[in-house]
N, CA and C atoms as a LAMMPS dump frame, in Angstrom:
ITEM: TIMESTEP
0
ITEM: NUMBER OF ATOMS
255
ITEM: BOX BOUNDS ff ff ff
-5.0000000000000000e+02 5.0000000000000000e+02
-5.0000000000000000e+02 5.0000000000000000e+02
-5.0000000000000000e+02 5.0000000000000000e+02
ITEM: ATOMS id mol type element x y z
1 1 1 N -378.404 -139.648 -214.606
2 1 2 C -378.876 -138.28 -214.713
3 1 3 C -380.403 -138.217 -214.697
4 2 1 N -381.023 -139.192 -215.256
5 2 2 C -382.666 -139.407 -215.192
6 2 3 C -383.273 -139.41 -213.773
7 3 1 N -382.402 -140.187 -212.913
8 3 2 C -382.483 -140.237 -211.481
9 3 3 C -382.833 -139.059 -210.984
10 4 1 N -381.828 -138.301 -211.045
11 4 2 C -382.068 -137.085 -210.382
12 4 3 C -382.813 -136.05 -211.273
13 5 1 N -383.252 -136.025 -212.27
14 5 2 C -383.805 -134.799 -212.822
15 5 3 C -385.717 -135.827 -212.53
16 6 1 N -385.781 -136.639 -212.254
17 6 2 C -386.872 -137.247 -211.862
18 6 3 C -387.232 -136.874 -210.489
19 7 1 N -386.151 -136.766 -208.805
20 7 2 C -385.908 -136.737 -207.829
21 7 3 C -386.621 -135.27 -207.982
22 8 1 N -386.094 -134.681 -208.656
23 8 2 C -385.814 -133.043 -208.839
24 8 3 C -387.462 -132.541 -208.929
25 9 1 N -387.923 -133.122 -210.211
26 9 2 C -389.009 -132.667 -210.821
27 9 3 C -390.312 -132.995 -209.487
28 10 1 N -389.839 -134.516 -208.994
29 10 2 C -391.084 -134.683 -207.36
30 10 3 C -391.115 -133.322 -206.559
31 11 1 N -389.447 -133.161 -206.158
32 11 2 C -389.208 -132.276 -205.164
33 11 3 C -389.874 -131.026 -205.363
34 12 1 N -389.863 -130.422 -206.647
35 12 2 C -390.295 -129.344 -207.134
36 12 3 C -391.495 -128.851 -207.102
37 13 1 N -392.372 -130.467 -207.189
38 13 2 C -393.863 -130.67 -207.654
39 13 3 C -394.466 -130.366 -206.146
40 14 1 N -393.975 -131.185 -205.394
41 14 2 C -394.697 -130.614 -203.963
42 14 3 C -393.909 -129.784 -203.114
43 15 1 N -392.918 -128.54 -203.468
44 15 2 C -392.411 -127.438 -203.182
45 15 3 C -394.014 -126.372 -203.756
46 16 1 N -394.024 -127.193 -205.04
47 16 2 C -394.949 -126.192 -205.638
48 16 3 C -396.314 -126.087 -204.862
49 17 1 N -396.897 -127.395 -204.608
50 17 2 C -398.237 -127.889 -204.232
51 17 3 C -398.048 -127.285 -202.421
52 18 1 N -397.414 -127.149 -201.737
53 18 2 C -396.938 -126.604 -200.497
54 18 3 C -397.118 -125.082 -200.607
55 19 1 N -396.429 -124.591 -201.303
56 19 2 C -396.049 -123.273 -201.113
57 19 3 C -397.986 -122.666 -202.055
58 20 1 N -398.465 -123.257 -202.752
59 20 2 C -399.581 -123.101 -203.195
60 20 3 C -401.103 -122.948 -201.955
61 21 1 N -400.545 -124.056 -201.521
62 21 2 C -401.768 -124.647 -200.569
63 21 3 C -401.456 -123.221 -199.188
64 22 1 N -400.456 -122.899 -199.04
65 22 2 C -399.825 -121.681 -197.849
66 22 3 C -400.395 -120.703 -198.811
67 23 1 N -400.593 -120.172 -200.038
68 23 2 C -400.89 -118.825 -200.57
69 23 3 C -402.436 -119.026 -200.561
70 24 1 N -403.333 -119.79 -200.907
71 24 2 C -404.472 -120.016 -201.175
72 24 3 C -405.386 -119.73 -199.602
73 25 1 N -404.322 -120.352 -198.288
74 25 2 C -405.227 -120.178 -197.125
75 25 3 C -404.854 -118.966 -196.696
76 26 1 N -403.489 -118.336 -197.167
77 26 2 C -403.54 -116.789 -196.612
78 26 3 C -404.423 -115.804 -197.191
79 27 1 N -404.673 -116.27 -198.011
80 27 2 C -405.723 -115.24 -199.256
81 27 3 C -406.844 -115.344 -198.646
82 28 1 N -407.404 -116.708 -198.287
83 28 2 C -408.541 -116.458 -197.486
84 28 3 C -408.568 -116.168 -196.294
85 29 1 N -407.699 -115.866 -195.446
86 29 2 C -407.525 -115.508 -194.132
87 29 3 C -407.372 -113.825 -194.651
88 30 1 N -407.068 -113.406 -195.577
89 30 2 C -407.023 -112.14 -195.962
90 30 3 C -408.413 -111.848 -195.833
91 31 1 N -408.669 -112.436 -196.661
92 31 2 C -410.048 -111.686 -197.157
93 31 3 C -411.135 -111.542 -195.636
94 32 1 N -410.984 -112.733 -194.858
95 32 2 C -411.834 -112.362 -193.53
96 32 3 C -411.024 -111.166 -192.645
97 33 1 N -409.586 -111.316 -192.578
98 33 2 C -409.307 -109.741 -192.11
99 33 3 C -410.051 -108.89 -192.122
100 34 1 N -410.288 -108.754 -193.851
101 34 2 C -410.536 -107.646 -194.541
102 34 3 C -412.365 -107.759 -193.899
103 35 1 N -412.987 -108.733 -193.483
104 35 2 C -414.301 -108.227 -193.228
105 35 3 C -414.24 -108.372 -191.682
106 36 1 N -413.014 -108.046 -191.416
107 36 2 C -413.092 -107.61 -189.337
108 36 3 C -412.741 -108.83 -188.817
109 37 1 N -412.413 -110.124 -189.388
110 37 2 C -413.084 -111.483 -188.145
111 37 3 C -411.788 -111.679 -187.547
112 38 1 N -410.465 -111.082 -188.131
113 38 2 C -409.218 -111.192 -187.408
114 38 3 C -409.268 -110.35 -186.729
115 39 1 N -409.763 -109.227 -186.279
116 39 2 C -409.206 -108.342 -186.085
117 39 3 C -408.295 -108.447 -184.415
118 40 1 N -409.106 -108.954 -183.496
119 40 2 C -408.915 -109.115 -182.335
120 40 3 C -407.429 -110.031 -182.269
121 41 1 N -407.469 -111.161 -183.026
122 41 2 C -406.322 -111.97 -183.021
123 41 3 C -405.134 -111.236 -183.528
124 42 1 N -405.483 -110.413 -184.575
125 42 2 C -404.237 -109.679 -185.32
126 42 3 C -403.372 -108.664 -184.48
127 43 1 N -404.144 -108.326 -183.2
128 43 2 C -403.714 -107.398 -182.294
129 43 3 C -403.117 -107.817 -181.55
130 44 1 N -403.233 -109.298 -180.827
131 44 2 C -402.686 -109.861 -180.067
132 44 3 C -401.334 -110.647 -180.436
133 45 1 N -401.5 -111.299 -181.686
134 45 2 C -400.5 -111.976 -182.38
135 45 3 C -400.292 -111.366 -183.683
136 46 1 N -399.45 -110.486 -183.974
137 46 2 C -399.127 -109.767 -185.057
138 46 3 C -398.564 -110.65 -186.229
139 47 1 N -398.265 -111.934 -185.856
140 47 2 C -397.194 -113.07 -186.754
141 47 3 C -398.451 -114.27 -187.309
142 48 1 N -399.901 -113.848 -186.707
143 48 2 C -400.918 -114.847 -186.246
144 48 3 C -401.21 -115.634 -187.496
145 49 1 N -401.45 -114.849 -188.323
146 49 2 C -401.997 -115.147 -189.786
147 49 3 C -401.006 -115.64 -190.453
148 50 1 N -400.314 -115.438 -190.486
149 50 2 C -399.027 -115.958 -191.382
150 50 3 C -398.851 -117.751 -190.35
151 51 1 N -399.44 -117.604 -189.681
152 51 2 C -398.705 -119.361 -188.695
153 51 3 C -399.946 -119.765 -188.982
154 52 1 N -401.271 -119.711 -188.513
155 52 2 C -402.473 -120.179 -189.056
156 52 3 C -402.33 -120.416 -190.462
157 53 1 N -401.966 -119.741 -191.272
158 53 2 C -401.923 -120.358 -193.218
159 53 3 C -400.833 -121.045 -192.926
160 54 1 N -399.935 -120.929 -192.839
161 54 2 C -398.718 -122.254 -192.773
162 54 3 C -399.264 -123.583 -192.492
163 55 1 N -399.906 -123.633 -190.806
164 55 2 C -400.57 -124.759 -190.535
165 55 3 C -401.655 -125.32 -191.498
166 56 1 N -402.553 -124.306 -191.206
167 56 2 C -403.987 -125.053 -192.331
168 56 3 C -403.428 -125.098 -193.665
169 57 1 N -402.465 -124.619 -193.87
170 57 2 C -401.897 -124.631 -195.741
171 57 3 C -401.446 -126.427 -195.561
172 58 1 N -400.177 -126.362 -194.757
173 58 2 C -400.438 -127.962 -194.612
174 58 3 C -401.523 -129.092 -194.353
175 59 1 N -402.246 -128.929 -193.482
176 59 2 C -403.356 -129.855 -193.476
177 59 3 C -403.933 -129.762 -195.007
178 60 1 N -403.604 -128.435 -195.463
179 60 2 C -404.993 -128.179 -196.906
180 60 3 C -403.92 -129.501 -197.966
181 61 1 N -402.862 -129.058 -198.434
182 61 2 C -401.903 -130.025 -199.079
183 61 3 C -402.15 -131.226 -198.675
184 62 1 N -402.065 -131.462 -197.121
185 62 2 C -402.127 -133.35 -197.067
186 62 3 C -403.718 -133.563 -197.651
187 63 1 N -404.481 -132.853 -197.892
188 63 2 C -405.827 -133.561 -197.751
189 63 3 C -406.566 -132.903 -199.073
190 64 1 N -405.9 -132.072 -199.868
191 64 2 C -406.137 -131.466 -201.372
192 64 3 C -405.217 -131.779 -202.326
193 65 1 N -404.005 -131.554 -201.98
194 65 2 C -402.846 -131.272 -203.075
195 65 3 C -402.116 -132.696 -203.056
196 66 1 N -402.062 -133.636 -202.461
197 66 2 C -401.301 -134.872 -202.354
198 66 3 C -402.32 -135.299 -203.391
199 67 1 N -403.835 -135.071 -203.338
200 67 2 C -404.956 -136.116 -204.388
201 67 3 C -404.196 -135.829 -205.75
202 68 1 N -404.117 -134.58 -205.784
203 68 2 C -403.882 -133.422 -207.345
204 68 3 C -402.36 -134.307 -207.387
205 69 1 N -402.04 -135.161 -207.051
206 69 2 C -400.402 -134.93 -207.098
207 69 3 C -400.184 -135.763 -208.398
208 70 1 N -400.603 -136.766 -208.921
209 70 2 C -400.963 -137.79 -210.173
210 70 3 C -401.097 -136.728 -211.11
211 71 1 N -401.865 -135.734 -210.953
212 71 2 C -402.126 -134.947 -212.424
213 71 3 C -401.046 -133.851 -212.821
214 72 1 N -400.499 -133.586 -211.729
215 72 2 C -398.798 -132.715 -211.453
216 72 3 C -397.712 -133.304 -212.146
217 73 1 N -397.755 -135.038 -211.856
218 73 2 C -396.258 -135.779 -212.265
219 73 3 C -396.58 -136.092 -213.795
220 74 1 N -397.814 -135.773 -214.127
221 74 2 C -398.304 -136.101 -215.856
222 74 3 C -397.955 -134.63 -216.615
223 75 1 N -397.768 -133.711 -216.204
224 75 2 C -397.174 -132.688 -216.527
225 75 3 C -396.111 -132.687 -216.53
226 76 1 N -395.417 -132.92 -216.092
227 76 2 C -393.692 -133.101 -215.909
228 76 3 C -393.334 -134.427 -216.742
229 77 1 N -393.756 -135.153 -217.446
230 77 2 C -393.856 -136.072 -218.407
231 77 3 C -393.465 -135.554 -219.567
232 78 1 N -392.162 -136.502 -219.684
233 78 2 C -391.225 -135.693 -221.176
234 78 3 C -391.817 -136.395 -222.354
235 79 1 N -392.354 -135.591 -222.877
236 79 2 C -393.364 -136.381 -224.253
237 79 3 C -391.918 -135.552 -225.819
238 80 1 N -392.07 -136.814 -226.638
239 80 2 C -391.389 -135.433 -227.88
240 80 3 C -392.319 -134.909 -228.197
241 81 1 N -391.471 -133.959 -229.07
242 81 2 C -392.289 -132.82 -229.834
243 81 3 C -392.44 -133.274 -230.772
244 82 1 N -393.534 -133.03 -231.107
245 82 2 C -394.515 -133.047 -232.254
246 82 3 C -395.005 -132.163 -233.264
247 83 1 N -394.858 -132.294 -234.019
248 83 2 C -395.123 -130.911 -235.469
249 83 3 C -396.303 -130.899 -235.873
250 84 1 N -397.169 -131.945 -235.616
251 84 2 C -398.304 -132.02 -236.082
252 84 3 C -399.475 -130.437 -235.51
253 85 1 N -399.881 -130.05 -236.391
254 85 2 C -400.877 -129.335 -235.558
255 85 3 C -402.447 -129.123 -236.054
């Protein structure tokens, strides 16, 4: 059962670090929308922005969020509880 709630907790960790790294580059692809620099592309490819953050969200994960990934699996580290405070 450790097996898999270990399997689980990876899977989860870079579901998380993925789907993070895709919100972080759409936000900034927002925000240049928002000061005109899409505008031309957004007309042509209505789906544009959403496939550009997918892509660069991945490159951003292989080359940001894989480093962060050590400080992710130390969180998911079953420590007991402790009363001390």
């Amino acid at each position: 059962m450790s097996n898999f709630i270990d399997k689980w907790d990876n899977f989860a960790l870079h579901t998380w670090l993925i789907c993070s790294s895709y919100g972080i580059i759409f936000a900034i692809l927002s925000f240049f929308e928002d000061l005109g620099c899409l505008h031309r592309m957004k007309e042509n490819v209505p789906a544009s922005k959403g496939l550009i953050a997918f892509f660069i969200g991945l490159i951003f994960y292989i080359f940001i969020g894989l480093r962060h990934l050590e400080g992710g699996r130390k969180r998911f580290e079953r420590k007991p509880y402790s009363s001390a405070i």
